[in-house]
N, C-alpha and C positions, 0 to 999 in steps of 0.2 A: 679554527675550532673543528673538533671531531665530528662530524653528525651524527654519530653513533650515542654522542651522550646526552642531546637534546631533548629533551622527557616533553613530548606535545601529549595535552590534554584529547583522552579517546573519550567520545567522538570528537574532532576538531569542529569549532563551534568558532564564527563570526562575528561581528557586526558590522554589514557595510550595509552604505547607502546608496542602494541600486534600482533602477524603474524596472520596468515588465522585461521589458525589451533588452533592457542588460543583463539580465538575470538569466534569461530567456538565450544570450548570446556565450557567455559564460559557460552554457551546461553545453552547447554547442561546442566550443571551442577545446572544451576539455570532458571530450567522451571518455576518457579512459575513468574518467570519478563521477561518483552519484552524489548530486546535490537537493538539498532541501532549505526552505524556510521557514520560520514559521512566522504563525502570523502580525509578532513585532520586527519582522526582518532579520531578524539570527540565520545566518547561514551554516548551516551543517554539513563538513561533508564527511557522506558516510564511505567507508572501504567494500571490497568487494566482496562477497560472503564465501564460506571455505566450499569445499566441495560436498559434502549432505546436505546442507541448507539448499544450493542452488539446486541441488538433482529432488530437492523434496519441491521447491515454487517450481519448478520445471512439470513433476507430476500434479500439483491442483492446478496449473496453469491448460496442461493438456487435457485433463478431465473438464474442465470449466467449456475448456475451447470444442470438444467434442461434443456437449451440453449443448453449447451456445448454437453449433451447426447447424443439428440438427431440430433445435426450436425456432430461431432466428429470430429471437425476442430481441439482441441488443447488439451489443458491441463489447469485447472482453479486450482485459488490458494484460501486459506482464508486466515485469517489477522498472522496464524503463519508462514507462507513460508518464509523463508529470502530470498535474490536477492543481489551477488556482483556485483553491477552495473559495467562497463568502466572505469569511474573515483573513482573507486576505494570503493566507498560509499558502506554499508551493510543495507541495507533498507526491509521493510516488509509490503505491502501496506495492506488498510486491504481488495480487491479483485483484482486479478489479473486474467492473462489468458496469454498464450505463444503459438501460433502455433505447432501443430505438428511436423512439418517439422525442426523445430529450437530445441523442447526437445530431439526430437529423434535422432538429431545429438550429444548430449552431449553423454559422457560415462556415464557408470554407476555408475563410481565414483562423476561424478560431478553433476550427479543428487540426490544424498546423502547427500552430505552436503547444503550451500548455493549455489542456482544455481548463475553460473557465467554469465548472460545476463541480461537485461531488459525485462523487460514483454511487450508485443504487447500491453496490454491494461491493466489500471492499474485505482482503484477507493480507495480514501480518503475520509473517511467521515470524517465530522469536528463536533467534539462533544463540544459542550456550553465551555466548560474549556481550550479548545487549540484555542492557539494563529493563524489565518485569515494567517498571514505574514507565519509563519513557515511551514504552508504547502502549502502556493501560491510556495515558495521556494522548496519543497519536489516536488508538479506537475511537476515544471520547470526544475528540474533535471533529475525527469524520461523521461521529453519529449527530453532533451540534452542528454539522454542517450540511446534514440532510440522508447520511448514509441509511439506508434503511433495514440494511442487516451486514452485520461486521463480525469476523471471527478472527481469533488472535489465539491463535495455536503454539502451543510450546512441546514441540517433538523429545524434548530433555526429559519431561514429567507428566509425559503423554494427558496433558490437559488440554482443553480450548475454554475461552471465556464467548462467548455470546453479545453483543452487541445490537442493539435494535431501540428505537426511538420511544423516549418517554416510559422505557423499562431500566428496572434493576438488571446488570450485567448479570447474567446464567453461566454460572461455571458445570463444566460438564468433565469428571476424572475419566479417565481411559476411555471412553468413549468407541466404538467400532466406525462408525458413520458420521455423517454430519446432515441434513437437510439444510436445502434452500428454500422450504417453505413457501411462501405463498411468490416469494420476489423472485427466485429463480424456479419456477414449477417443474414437476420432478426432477432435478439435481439433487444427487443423490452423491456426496465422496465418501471413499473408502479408505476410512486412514490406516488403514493396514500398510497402506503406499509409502503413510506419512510415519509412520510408528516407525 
């Protein structure tokens, strides 16, 4: 058979029956793919992003991480950190950030593998090729999961939706800035970066 005429469903999507630790062994053994769960065990693995997308999580990644430095509130993540969410889900935003107070309560083991919490603050960029719905669903989970402020940026139709606990999702069109608000104090992005 040609592989060339094989039509695999994008995203390729799973069901295995695997514990922490294989899952855990998995994403280990095959760095070259980024994998996910959710929280009935569907394994997702997503492809690698083109080049605008990476060089845009590249720029909220650097601005996050220069934030972070010189506040030294937390811990910031890039798009390879995994996260066992509560519900169970294995997820990997692609920028995140966790309070100090919350990494440094984990062990040392459990900062080793995938961390076992939700990120205080968690960004999804939405690259031309992913599906609007799959990650309105992915914000919604991490904000059911404790995220306390979540933004899901679409650099195609220069929008961001807004994410924040026990509110209506804030959609904001064009936008210039973004605040971190009270969970990241002053962080301040400039999506002109992102635009």
């Amino acid at each position: 058979m040609d592989i060339r005429t094989i039509n695999l469903p994008i995203p390729l999507e799973l069901t295995l029956d695997l514990t922490e630790d294989q899952f855990y062994e998995l994403c280990q053994k095959n760095q070259d793919l980024k994998f996910e769960r959710n929280r009935s065990g569907v394994l997702k693995i997503m492809s690698p992003t083109g080049g605008e997308t990476s060089h845009r999580n590249f720029n909220i990644a650097v601005e996050l991480g220069i934030w972070n430095k010189q506040t030294k509130l937390g811990i910031a993540f890039d798009s390879s950190g995994g996260f066992k969410l509560p519900n169970g889900a294995d997820r990997s935003p692609d920028v995140s950030w966790i309070r100090s107070d919350r990494w440094f309560s984990l062990t040392p083991q459990q900062r080793e593998k995938f961390v076992p919490l939700c990120p205080d603050f968690v960004v999804e960029l939405r690259p031309s090729s992913d599906s609007l719905k799959s990650l309105q669903d992915k914000m919604n989970e991490y904000r059911e999961n404790g995220a306390k402020l979540g933004w899901l940026i679409d650099p195609k139709h220069k929008r961001v939706e807004i994410y924040r606990p026990q509110q209506e999702v804030e959609i904001l069109e064009n936008p210039t800035t973004l605040s971190g608000e009270d969970i990241l104090p002053g962080f301040l992005l400039d999506l002109t970066l992102i635009w």
